[in-house]
C-alpha positions in Angstrom: -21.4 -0.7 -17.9 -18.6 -1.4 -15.3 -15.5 0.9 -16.0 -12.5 -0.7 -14.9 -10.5 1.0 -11.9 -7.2 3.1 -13.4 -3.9 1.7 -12.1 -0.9 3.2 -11.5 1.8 3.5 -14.5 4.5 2.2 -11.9 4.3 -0.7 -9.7 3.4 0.2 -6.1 5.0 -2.0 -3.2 4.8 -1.7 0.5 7.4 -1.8 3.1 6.2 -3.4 6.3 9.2 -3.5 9.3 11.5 -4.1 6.8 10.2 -6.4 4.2 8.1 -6.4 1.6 4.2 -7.1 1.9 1.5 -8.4 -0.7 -0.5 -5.9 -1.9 -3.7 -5.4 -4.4 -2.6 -3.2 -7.6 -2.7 0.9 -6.5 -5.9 2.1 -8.1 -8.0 4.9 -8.5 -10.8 5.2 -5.6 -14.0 5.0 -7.0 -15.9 8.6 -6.2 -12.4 10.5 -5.5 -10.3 12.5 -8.2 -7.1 11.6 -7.7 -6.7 9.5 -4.4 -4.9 6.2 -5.2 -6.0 2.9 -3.0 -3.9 -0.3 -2.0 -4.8 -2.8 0.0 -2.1 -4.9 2.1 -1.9 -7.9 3.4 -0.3 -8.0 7.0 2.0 -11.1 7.5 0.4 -13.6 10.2 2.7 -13.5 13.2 3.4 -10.0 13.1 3.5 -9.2 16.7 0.9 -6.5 18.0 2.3 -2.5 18.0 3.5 0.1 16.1 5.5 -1.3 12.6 6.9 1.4 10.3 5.4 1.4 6.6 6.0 2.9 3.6 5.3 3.3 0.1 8.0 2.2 -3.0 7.1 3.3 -6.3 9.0 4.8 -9.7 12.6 3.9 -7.3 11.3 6.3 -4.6 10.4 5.6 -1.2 7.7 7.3 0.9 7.6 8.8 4.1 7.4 6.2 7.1 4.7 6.0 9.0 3.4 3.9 11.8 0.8 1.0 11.6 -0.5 -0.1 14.8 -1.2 -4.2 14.2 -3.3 -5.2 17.0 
């Protein structure tokens, strides 16, 4: 039987340079206790480098960090 992945009680968005990116629901990784996992979708025409990101969830942002896009 297929147990289905645990989501997050608050919604989970992503900041990308500034704006707001589409992402898969922030689940539980299968095999890990306690590590969440959310895919993102990076815009077409973002231009290659380093673009801050960050998490938003429960009205609290993240730390920044930088994505390289190449």
């Amino acid at each position: 039987a297929v147990t289905p992945l645990k989501e997050t009680e608050a919604a989970v968005r992503v900041e990308l340079s500034g704006g707001i990116v589409e992402t898969s629901p922030a689940v539980l990784a299968p095999g890990f206790i306690g590590l969440y996992q959310i895919n993102i979708r990076i815009p077409g025409g973002l231009p290659p480098g380093p673009h801050p990101l960050r998490l938003l969830a429960g009205g609290r942002a993240g730390n920044t960090v930088l994505l390289d896009v190449r």
